[in-house]
ChimeraX commands (.cxc) that place a marker at each C-alpha (Angstrom):
marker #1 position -17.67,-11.46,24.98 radius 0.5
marker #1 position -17.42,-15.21,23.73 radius 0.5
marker #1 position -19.94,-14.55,20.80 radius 0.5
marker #1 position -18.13,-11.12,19.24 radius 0.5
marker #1 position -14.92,-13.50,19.23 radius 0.5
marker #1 position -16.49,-15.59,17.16 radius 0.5
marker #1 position -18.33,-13.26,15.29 radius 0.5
marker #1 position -14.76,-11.94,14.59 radius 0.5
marker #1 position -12.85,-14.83,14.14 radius 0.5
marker #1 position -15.69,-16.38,11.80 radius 0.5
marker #1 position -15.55,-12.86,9.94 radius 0.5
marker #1 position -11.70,-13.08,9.44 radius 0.5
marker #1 position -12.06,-17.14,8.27 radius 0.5
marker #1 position -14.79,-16.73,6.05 radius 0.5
marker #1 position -12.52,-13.74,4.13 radius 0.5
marker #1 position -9.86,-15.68,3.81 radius 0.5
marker #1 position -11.39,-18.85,2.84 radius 0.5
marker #1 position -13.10,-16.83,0.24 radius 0.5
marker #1 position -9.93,-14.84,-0.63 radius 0.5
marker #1 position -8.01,-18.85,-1.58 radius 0.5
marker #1 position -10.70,-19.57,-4.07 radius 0.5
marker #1 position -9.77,-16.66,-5.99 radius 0.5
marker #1 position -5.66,-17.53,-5.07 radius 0.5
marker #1 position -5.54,-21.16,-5.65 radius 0.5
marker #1 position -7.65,-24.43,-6.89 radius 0.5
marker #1 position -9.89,-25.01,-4.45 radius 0.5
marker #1 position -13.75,-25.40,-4.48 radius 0.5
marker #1 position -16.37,-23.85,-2.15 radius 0.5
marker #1 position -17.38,-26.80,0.07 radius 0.5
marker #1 position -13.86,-27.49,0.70 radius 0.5
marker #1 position -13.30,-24.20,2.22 radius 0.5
marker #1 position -16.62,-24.60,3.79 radius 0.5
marker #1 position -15.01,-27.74,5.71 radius 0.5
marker #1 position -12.01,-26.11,6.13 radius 0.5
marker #1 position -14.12,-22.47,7.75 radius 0.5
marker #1 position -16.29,-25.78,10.03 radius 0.5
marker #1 position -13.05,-27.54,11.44 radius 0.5
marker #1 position -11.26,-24.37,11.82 radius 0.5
marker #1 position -14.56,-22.51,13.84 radius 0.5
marker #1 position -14.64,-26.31,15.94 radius 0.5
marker #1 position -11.27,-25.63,16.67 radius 0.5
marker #1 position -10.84,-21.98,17.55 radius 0.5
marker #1 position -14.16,-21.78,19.45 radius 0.5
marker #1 position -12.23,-23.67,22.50 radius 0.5
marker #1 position -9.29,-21.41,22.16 radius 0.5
marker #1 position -11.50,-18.28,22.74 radius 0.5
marker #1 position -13.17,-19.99,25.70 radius 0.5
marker #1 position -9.96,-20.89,27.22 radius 0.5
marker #1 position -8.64,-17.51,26.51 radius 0.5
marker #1 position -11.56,-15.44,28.24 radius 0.5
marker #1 position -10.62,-17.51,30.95 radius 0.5
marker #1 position -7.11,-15.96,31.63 radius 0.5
marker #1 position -6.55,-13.54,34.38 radius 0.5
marker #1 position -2.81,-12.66,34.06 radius 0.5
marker #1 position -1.96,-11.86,30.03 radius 0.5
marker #1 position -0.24,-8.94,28.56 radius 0.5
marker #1 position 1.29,-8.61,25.01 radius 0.5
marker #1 position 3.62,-6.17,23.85 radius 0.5
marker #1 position 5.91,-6.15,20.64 radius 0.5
marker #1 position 7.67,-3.10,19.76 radius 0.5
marker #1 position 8.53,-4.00,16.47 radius 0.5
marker #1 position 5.00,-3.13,15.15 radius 0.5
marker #1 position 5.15,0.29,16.20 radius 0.5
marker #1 position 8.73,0.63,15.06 radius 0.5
marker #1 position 7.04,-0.73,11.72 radius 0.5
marker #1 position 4.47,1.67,11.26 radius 0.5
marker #1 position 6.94,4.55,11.83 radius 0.5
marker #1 position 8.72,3.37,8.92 radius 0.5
marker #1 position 6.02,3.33,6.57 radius 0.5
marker #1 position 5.61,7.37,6.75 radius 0.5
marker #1 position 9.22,7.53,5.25 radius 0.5
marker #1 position 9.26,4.72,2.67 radius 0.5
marker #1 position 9.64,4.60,-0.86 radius 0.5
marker #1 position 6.37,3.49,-2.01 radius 0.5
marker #1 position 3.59,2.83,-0.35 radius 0.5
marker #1 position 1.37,-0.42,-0.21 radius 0.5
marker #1 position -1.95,1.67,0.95 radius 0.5
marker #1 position -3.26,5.41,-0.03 radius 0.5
marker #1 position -2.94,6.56,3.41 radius 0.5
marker link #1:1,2 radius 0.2
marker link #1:2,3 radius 0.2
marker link #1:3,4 radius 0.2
marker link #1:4,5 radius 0.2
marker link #1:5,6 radius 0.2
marker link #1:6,7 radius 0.2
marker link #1:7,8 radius 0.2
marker link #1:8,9 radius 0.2
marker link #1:9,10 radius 0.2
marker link #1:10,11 radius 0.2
marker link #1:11,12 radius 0.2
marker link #1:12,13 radius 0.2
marker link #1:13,14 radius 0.2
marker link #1:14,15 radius 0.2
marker link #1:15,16 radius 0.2
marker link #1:16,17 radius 0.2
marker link #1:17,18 radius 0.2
marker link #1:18,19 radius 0.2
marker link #1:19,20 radius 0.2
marker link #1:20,21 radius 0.2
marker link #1:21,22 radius 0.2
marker link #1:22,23 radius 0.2
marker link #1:23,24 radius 0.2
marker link #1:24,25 radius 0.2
marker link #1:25,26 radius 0.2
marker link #1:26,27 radius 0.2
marker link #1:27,28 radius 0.2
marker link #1:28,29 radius 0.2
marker link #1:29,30 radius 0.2
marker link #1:30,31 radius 0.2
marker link #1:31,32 radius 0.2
marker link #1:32,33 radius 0.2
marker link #1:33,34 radius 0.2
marker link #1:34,35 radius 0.2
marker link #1:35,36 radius 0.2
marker link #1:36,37 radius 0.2
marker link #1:37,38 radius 0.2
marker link #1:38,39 radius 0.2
marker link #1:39,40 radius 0.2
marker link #1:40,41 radius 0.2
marker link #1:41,42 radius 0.2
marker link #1:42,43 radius 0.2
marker link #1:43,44 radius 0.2
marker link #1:44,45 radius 0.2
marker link #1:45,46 radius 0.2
marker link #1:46,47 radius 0.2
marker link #1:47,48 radius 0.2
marker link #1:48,49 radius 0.2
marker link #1:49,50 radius 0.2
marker link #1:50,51 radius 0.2
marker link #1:51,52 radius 0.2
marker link #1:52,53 radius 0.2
marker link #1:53,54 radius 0.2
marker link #1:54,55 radius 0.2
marker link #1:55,56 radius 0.2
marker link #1:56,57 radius 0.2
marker link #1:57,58 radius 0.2
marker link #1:58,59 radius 0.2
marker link #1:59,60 radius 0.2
marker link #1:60,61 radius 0.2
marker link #1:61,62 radius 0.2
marker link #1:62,63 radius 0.2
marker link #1:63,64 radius 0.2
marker link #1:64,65 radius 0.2
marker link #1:65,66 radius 0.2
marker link #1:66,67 radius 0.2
marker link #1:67,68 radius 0.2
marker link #1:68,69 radius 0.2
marker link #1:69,70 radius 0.2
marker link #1:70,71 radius 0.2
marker link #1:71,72 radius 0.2
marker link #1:72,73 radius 0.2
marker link #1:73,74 radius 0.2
marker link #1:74,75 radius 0.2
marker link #1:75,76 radius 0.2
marker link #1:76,77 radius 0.2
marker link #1:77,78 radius 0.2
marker link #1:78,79 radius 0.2
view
């Protein structure tokens, strides 16, 4: 379970890092350093997190959210 976090979590980093050299001035091996510190760091956080025996997350407003997209005015993706 561990290594599919990361696999996701480096996924998700490695877009966006890639995704802010396009956005803004910033060079490949700094968002190399900045994917290495942020794995180093997160990699903890997904071991304490598998850890956890009493969780739960809810948030209605997402839902609520998504309802509203059907009926708005324009639309961000072709759907």
């Amino acid at each position: 379970m561990q290594q599919a976090a990361l696999a996701f979590v480096y996924q998700t980093l490695s877009a966006l890092t890639a995704a802010s050299m396009k956005l803004i001035r910033i060079g490949q091996n700094a968002c190399q350093q900045i994917l290495r510190k942020a794995l180093e760091a997160i990699s903890e956080k997904i071991e304490d997190s598998l850890n956890l025996t009493n969780y739960g997350w809810f948030n209605p407003l997402i839902e609520i959210s998504s309802l509203r997209h059907a009926k708005s005015h324009a639309r961000l993706f072709i759907s």
